[in-house]
N, C-alpha and C positions, 0 to 999 in steps of 0.2 A: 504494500500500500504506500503511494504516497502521494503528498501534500506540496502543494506548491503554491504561495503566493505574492503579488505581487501589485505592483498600481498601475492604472489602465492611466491612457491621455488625459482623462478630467481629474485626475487625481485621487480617486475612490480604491482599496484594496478589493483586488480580487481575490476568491480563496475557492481551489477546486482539490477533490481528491480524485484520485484510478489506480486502479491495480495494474493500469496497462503505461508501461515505459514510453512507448510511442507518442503516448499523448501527453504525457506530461510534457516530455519536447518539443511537443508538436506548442503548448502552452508558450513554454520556455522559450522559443524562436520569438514567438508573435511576441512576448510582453518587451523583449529586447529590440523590435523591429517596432514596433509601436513608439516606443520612448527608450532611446539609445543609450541614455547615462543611466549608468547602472546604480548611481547617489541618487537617480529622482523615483527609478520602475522598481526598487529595492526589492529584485528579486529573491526570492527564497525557496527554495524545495528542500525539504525534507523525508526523510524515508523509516519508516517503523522498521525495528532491528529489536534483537534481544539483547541484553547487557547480561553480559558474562558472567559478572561479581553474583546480582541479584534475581537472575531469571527472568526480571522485567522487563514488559517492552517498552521502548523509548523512541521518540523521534528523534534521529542522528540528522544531520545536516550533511546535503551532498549537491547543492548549490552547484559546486565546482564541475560536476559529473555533467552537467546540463548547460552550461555558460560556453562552451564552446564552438 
């Protein structure tokens, strides 16, 4: 599962989830082709993962995986 969001042209946060890769990217192109600076579309995705220590699931940030 994961979470991506970010700010559209008017300035309003977007927030969608999907279990499917494709789309989030497909997200992650447009909210970067929409509004270029990455200080104003302050994109975000994150992705649900289990933590090691405590079994628990957690949203880990992978922002980086999708900017490219």
């Amino acid at each position: 599962m994961f979470k991506i969001q970010y700010r559209n042209p008017q300035g309003r946060m977007v927030t969608a989830q999907s279990f499917d890769r494709a789309e989030i990217k497909k997200l992650a192109d447009k909210a970067r082709q929409d509004v270029p600076d990455p200080k104003v579309n302050e994109l975000r995705v994150r992705e649900i993962a289990a933590d090691e220590a405590s079994g628990d699931f957690i949203w880990a940030e992978c922002t980086a995986d999708f900017s490219r």
